[in-house]
C-alpha positions in Angstrom: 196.1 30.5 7.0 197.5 30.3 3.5 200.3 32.6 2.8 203.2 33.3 0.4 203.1 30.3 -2.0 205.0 31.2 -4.6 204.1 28.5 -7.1 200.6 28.2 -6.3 197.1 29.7 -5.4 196.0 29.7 -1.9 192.7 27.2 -2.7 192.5 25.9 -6.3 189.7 24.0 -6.6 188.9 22.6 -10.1 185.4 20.8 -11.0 184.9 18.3 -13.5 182.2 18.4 -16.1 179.3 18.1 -13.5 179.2 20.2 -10.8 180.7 21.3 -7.3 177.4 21.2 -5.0 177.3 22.3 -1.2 181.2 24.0 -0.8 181.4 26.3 2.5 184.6 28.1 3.1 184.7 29.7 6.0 187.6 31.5 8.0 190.3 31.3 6.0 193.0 33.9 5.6 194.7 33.5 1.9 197.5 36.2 1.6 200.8 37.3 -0.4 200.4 33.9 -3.0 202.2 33.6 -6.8 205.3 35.5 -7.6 206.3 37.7 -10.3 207.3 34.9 -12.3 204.0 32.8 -11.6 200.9 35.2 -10.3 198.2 33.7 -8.6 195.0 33.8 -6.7 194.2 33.9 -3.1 191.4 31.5 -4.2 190.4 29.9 -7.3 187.2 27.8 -8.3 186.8 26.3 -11.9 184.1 24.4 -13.2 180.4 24.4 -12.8 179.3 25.0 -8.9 176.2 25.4 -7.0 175.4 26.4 -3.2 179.3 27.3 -2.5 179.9 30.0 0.4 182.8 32.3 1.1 181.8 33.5 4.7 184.3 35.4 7.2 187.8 35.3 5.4 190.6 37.9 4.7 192.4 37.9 1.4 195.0 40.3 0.6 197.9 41.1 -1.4 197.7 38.1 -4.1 198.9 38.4 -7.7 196.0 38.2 -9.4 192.4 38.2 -8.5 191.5 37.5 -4.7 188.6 35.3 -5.1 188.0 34.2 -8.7 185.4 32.0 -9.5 186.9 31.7 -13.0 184.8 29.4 -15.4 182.2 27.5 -15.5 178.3 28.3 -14.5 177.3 28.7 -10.9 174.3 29.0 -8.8 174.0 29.5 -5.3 177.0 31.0 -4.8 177.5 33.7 -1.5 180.2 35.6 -1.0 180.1 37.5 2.8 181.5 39.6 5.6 184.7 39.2 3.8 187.6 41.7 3.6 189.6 41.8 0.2 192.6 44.1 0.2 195.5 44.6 -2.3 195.5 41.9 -4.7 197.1 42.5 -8.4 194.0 41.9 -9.9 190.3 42.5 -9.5 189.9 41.6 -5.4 186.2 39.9 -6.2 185.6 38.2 -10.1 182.4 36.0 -10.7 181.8 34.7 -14.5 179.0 32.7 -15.5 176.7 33.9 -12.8 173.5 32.5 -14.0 169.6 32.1 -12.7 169.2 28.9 -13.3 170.5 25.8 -14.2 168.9 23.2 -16.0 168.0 19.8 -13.7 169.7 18.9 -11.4 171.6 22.1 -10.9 168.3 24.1 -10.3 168.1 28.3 -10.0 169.7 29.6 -6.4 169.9 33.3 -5.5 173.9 34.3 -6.0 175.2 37.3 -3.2 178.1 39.5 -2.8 177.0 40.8 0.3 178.7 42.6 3.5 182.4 42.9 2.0 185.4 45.7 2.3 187.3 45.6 -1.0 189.9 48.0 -0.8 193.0 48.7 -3.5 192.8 46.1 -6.2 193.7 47.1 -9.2 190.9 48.1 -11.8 188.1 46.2 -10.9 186.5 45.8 -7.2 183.9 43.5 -7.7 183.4 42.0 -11.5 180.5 40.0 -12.5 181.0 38.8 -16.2 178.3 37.2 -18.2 176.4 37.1 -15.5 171.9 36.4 -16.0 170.1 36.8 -13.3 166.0 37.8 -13.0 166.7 41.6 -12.1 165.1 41.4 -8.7 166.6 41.8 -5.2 165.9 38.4 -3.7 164.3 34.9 -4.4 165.1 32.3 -6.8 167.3 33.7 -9.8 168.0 36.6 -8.3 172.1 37.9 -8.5 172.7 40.9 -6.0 175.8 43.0 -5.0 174.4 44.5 -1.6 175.8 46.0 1.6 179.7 46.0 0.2 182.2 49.0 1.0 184.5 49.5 -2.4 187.0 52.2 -2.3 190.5 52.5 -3.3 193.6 54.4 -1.4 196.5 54.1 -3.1 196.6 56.3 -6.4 195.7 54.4 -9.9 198.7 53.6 -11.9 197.3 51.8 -15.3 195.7 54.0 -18.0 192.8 51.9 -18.4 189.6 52.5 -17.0 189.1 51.9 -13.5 185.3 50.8 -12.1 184.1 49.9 -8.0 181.8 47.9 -9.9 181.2 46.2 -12.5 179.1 43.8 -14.8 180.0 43.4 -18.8 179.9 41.2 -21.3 183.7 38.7 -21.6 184.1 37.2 -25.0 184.0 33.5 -24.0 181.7 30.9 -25.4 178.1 31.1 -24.3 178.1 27.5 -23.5 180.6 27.5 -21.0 180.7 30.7 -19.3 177.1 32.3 -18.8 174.9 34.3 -20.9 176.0 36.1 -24.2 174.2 39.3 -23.0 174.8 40.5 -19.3 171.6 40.9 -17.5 169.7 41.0 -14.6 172.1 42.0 -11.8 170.7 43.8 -8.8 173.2 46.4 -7.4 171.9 47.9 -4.1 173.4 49.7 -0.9 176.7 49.8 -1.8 179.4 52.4 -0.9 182.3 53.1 -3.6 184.7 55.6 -3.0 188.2 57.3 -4.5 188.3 55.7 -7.8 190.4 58.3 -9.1 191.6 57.8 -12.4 196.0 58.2 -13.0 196.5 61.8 -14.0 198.1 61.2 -17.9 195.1 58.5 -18.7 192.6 60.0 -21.2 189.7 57.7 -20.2 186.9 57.9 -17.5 187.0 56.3 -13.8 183.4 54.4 -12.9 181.6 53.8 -10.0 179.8 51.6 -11.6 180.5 50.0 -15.1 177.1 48.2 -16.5 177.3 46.7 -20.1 174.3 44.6 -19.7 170.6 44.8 -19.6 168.2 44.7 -17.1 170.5 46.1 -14.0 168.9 48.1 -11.3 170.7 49.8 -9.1 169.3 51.5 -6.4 170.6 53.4 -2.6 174.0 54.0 -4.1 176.5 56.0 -2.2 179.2 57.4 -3.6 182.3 59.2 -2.3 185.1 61.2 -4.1 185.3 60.3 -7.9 187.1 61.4 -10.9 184.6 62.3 -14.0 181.7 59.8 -15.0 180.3 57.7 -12.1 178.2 55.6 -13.8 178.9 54.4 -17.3 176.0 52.5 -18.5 176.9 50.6 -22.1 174.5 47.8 -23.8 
């Protein structure tokens, strides 16, 4: 258990130029880290990573994004059967997701499978720059699948507000993924009671794509203000 740092992140673990290869996290329960003065995450991966597993754990109530894979280019990576609740910023964040790598990284299939996300801020699940093949398994393949998003507490920024999402961030290519979103397979997901605050003038999403190449199928989708799926290329 990592709790109430309040000059750190729970994990921070930084890569150098080659890659992280083969990182399982499993169990871990990363609440209340950063502080007003210094927000942080419950966990944080920089760098370029392949086959790394977030499996079991419980992060909540973290100053900025719960688990934050936050630069780099990845492959491989699963997140699962994990319960994100609370945090500051979005409770799941993935840049760089991409379908393959060129040797030695190799292509993996990257997951978000089997989670409850549950009151973080905008953004429950955020994939940016992501390329993946647009198909629901296999080699290259990026899904969102089997994950329960839904909010409680009433929104407070005027900003738009989105379950999920996958958009373009304005980051050089090299570094951080593709330079046009694609290829994200978003399927069996429930998102609920992303209600946008009462004085905002803008839309609440289910789903937020700004990318090509995303199908979506089996979504379910609970109570809602306005648009539910904002689709954006």
């Amino acid at each position: 258990m990592i709790r109430n740092s309040s000059l750190g992140n729970g994990i921070r673990l930084s890569t150098p130029i080659t890659r992280l290869d083969g990182l399982l996290v499993t169990s871990v329960t990363a609440n209340n880290n950063g502080s007003s003065s210094k927000p942080n995450r419950g966990i944080l991966l920089q760098g370029n990573q392949r086959n790394v597993t977030i499996d079991n754990s419980s992060f909540s109530n973290n100053l900025l994004v719960d688990i934050d894979f936050n630069s780099g280019i990845r492959s491989g990576t699963l997140i699962r059967n994990s319960t994100v609740i609370g945090n500051i910023d979005p409770g799941i964040a993935l840049i760089g997701v991409v379908k393959s790598f060129a040797s030695p990284m190799g292509g993996r299939i990257t997951r978000a499978a089997n989670n409850t996300v549950t009151d973080n801020s905008r953004f429950g699940i955020e994939m940016k720059n992501p390329s993946g093949n647009g198909l629901g398994s296999g080699t290259g393949s990026v899904v969102v699948r089997g994950s329960r998003v839904n909010r409680i507490t009433p929104a407070t920024e005027l900003r738009d507000y989105a379950g999920i999402s996958g958009f373009r961030r304005s980051v050089a290519v090299s570094s951080h993924g593709a330079h046009e979103p694609a290829g994200v397979w978003l399927e069996n997901n429930f998102i609920a009671k992303y209600l946008r605050n009462p004085v905002a003038a803008g839309p609440v999403q289910a789903w937020i794509v700004n990318a090509q190449s995303m199908p979506i199928a089996n979504v379910t989708l609970g109570q809602l203000s306005t648009d539910t799926l904002l689709v954006a290329s």
